[in-house]
PDB file with one MODEL, atoms N, CA, C and O in Angstrom:
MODEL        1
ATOM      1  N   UNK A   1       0.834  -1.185   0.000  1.00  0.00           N
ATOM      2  CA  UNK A   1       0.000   0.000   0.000  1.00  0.00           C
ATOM      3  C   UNK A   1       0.884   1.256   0.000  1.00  0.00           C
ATOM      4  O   UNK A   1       0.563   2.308  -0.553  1.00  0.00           O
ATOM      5  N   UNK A   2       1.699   1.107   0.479  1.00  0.00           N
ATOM      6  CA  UNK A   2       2.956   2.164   1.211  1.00  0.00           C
ATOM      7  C   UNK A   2       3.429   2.311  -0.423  1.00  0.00           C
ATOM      8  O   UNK A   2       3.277   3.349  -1.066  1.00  0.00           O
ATOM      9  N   UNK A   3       4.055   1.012  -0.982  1.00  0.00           N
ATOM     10  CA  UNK A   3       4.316   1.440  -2.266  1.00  0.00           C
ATOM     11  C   UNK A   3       3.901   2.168  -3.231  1.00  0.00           C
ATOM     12  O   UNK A   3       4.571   2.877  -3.982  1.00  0.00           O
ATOM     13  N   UNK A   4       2.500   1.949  -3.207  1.00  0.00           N
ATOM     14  CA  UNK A   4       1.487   2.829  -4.045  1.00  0.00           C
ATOM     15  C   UNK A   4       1.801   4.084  -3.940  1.00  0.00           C
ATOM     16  O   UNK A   4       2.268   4.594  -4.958  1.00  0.00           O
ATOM     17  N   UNK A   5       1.656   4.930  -2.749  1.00  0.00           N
ATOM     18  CA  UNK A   5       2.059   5.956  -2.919  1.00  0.00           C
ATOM     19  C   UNK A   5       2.937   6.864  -2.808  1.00  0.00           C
ATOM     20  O   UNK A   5       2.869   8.065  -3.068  1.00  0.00           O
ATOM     21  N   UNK A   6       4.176   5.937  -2.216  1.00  0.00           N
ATOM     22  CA  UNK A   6       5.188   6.786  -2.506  1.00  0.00           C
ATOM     23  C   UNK A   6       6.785   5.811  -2.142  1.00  0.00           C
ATOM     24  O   UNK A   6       7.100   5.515  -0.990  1.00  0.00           O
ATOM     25  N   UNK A   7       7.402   5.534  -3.046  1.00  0.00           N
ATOM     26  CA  UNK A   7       8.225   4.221  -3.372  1.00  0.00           C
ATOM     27  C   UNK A   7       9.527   4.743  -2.796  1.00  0.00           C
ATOM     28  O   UNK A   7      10.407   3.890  -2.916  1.00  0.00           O
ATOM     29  N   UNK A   8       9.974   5.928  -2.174  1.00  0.00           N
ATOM     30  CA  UNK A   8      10.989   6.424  -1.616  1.00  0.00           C
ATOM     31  C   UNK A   8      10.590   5.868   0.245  1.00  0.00           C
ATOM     32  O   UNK A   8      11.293   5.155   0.961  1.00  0.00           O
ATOM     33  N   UNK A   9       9.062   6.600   0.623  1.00  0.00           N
ATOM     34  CA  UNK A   9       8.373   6.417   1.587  1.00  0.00           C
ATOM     35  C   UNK A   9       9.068   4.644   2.155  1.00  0.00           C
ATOM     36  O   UNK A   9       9.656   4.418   3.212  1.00  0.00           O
ATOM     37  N   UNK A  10       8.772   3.747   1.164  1.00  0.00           N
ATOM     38  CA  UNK A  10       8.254   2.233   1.267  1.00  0.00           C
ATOM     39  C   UNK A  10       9.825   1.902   1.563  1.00  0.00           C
ATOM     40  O   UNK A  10      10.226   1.417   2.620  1.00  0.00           O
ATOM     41  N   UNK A  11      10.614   2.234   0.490  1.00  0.00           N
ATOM     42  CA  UNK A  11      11.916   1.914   0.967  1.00  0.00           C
ATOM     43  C   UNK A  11      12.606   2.397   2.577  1.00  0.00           C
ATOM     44  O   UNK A  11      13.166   1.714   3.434  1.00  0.00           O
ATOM     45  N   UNK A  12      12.329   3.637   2.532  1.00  0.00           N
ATOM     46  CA  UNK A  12      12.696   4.333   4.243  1.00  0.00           C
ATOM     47  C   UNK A  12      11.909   3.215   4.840  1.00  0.00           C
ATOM     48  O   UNK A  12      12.503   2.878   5.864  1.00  0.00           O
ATOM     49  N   UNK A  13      11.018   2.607   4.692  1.00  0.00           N
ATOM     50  CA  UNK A  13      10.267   1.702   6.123  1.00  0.00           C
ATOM     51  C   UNK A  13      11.200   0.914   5.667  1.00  0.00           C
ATOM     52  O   UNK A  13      12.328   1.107   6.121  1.00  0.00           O
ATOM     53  N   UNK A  14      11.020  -0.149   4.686  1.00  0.00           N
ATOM     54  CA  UNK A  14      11.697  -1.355   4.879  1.00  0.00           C
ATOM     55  C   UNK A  14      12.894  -1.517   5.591  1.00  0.00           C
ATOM     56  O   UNK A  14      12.981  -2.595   6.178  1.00  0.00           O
ATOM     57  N   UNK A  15      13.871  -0.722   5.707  1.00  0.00           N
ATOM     58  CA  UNK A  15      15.134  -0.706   6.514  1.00  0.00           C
ATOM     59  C   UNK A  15      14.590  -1.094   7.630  1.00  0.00           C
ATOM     60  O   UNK A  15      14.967  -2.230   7.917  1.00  0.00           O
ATOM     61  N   UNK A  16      13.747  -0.571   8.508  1.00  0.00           N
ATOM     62  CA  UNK A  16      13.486  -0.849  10.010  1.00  0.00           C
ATOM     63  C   UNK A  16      11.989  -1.388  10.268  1.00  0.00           C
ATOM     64  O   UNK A  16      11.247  -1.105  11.209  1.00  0.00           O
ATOM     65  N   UNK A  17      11.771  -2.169   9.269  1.00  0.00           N
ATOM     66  CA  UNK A  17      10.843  -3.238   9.820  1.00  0.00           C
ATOM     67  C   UNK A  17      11.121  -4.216  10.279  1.00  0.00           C
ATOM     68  O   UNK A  17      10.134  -4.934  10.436  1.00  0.00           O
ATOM     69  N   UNK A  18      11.983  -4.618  10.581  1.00  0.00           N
ATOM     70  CA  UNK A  18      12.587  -6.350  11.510  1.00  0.00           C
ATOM     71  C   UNK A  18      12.561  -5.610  12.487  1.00  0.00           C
ATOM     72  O   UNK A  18      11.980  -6.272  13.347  1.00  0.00           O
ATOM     73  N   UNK A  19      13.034  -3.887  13.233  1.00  0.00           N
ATOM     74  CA  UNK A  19      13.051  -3.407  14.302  1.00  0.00           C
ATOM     75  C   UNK A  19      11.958  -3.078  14.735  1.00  0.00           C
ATOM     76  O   UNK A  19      11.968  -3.055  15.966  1.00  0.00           O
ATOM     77  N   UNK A  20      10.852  -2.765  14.222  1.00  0.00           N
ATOM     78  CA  UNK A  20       9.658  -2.414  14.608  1.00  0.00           C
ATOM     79  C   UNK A  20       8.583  -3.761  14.766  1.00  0.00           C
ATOM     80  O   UNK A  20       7.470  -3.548  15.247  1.00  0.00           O
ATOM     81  N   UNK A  21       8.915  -4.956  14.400  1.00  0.00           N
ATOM     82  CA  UNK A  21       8.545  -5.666  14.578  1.00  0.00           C
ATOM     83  C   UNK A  21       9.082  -6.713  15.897  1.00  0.00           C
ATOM     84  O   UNK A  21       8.262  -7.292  16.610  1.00  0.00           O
ATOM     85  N   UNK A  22      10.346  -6.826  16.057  1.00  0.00           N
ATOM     86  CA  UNK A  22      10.619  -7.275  17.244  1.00  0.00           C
ATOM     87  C   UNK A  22      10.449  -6.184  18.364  1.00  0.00           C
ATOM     88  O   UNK A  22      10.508  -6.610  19.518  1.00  0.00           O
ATOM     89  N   UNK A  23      10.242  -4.822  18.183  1.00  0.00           N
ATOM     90  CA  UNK A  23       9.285  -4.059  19.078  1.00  0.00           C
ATOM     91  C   UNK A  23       8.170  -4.479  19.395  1.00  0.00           C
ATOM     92  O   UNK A  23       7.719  -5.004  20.413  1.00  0.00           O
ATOM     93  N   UNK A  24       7.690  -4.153  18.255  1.00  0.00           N
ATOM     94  CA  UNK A  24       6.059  -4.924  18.551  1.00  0.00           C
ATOM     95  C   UNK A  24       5.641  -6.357  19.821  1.00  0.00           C
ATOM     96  O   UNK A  24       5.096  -6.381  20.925  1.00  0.00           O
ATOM     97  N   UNK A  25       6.197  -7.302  18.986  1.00  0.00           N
ATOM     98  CA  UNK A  25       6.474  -8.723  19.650  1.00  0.00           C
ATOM     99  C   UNK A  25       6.991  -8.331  21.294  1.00  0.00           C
ATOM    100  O   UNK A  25       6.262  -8.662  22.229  1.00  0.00           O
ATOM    101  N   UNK A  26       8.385  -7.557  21.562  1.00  0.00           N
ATOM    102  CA  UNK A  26       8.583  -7.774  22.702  1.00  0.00           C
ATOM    103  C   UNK A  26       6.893  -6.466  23.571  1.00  0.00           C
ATOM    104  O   UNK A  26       6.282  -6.816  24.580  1.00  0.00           O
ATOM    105  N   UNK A  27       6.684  -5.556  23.046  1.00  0.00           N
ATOM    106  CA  UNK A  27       5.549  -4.758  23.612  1.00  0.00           C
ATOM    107  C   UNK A  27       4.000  -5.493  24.374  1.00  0.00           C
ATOM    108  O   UNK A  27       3.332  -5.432  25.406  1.00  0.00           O
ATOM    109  N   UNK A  28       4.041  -6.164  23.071  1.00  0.00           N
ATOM    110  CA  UNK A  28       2.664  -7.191  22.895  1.00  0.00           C
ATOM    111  C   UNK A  28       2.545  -8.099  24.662  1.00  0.00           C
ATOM    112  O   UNK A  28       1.706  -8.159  25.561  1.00  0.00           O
ATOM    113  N   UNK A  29       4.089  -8.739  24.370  1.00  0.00           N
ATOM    114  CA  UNK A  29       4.680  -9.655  25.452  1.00  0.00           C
ATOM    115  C   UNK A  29       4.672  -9.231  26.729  1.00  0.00           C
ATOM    116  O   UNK A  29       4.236 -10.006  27.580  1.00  0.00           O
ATOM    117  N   UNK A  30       5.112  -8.030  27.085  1.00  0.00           N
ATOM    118  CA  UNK A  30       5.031  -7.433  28.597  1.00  0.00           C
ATOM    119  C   UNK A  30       3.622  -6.583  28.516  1.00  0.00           C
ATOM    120  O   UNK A  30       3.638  -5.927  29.557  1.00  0.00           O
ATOM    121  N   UNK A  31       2.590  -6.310  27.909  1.00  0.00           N
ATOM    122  CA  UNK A  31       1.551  -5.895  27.867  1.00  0.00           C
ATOM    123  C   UNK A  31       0.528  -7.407  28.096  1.00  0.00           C
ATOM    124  O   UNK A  31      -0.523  -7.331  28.733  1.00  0.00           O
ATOM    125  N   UNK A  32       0.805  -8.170  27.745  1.00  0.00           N
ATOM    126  CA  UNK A  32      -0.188  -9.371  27.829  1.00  0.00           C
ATOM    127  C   UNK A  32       0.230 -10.589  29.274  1.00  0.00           C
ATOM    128  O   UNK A  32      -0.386 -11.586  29.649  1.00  0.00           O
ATOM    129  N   UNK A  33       1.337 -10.048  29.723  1.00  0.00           N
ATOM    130  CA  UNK A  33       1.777 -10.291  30.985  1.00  0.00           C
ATOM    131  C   UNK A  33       1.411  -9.581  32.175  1.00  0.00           C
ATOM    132  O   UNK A  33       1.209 -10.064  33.289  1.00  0.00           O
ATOM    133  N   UNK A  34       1.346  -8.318  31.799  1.00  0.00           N
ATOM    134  CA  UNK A  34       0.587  -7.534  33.213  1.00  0.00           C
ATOM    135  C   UNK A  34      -0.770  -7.663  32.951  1.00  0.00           C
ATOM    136  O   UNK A  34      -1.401  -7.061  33.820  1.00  0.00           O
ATOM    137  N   UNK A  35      -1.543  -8.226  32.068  1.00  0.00           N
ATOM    138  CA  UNK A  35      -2.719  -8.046  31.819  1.00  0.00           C
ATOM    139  C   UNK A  35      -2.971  -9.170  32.236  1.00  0.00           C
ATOM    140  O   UNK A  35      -4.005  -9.013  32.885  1.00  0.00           O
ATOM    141  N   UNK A  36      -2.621 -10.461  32.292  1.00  0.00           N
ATOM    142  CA  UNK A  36      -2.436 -11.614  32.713  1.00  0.00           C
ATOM    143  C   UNK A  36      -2.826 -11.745  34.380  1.00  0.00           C
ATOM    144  O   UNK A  36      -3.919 -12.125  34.800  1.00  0.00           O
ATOM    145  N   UNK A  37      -1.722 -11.356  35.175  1.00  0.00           N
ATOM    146  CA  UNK A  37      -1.119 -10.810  36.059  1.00  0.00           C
ATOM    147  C   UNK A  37      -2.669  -9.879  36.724  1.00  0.00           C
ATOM    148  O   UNK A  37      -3.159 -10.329  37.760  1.00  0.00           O
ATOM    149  N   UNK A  38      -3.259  -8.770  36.141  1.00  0.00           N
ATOM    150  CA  UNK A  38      -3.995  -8.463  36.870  1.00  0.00           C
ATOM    151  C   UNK A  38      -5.234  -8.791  37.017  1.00  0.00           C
ATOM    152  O   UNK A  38      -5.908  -8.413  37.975  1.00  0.00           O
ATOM    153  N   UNK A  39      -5.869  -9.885  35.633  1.00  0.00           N
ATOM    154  CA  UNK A  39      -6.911 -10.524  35.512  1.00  0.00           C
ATOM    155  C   UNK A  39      -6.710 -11.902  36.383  1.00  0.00           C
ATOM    156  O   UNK A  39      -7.699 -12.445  36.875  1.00  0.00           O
ATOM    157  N   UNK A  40      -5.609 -12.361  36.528  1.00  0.00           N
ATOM    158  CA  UNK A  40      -5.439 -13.771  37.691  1.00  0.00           C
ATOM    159  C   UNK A  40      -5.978 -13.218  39.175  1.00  0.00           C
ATOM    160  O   UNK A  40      -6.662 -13.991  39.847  1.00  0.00           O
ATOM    161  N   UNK A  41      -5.621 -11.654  39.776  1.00  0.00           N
ATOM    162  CA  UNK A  41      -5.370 -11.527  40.891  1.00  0.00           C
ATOM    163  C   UNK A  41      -7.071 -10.856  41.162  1.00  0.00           C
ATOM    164  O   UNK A  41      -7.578 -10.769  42.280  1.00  0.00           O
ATOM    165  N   UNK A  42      -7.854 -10.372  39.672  1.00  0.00           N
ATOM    166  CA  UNK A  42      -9.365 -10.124  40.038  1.00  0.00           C
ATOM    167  C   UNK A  42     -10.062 -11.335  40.131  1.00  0.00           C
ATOM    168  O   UNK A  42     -10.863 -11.370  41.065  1.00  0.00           O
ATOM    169  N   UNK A  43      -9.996 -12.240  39.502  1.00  0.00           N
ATOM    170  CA  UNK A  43     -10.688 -13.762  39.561  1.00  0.00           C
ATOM    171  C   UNK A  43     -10.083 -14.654  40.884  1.00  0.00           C
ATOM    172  O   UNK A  43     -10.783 -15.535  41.383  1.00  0.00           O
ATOM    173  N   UNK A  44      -8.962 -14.402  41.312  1.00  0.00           N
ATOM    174  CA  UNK A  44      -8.794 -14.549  42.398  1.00  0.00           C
ATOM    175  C   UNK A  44      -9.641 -14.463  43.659  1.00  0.00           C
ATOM    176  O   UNK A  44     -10.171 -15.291  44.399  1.00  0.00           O
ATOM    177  N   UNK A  45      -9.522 -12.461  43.589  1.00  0.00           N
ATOM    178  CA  UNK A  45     -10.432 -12.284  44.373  1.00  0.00           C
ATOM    179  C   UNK A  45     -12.106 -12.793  44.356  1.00  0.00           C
ATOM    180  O   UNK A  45     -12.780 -13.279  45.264  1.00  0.00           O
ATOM    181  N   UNK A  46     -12.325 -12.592  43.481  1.00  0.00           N
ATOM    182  CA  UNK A  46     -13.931 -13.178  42.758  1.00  0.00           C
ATOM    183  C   UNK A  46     -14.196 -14.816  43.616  1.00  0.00           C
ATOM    184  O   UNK A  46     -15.096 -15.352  44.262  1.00  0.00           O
ATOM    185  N   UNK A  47     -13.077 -15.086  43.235  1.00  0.00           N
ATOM    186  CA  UNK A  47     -13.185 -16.920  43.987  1.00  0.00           C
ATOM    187  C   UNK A  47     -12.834 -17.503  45.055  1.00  0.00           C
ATOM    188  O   UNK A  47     -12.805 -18.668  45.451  1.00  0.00           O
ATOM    189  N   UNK A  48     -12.367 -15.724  45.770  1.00  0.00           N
ATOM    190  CA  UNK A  48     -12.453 -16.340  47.495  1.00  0.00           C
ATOM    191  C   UNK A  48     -13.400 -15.965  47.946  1.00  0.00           C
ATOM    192  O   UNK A  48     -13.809 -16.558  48.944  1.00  0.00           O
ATOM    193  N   UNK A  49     -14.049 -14.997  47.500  1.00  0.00           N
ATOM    194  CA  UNK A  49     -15.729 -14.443  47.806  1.00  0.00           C
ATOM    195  C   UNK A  49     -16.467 -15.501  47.808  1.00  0.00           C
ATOM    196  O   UNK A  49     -16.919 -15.884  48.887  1.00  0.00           O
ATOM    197  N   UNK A  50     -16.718 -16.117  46.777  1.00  0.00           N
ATOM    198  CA  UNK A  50     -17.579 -17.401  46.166  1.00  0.00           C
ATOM    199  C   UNK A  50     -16.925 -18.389  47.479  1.00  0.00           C
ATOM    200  O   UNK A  50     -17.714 -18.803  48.328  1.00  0.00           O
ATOM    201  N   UNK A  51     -16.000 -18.601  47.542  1.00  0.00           N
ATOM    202  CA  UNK A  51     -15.821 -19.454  48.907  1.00  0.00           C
ATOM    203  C   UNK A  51     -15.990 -19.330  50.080  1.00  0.00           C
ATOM    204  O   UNK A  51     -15.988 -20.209  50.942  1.00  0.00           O
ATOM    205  N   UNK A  52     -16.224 -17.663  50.237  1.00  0.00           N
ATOM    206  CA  UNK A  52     -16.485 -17.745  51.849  1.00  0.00           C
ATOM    207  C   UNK A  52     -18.238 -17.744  51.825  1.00  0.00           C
ATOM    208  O   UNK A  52     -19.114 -18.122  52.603  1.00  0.00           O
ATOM    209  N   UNK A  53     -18.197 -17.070  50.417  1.00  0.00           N
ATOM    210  CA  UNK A  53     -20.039 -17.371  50.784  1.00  0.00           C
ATOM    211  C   UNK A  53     -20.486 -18.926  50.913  1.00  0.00           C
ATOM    212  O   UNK A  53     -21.397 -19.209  51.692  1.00  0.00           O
ATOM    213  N   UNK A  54     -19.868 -19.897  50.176  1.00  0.00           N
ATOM    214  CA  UNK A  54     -20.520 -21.341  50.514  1.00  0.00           C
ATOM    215  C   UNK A  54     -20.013 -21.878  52.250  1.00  0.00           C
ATOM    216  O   UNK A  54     -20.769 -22.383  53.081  1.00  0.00           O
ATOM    217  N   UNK A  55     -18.735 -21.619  52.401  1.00  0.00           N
ATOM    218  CA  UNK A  55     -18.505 -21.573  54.066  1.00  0.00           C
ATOM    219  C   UNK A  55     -19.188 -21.693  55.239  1.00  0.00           C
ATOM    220  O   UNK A  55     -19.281 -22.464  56.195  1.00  0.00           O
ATOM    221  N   UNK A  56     -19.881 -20.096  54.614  1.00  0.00           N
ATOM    222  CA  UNK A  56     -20.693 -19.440  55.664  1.00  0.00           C
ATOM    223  C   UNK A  56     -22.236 -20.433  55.771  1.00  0.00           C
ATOM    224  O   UNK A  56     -23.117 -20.121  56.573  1.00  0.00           O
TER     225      UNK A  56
ENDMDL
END
């Protein structure tokens, strides 16, 4: 697409697309780890609730 409109444009990216892509990848990676991380520790909580209510 990039080529289409402007073939100087397309070349300047191509140089640093392996870098913007192992950006990406490592970004993705520590973004889907804290997200991980804070959805374990709400369902957590969620499922000691649910346990103290059958307890009780």
């Amino acid at each position: 697409m990039i080529w289409l409109i402007s073939k100087d444009m397309f070349y300047f990216i191509k140089n640093w697309s392996i870098e913007v892509f192992i950006l990406t990848l490592v970004l993705h990676t520590i973004a889907f780890y804290f997200y991980a991380k804070y959805k374990n520790k709400k369902e957590a909580v969620i499922l000691s609730k649910a346990i103290n209510k059958v307890n009780k």
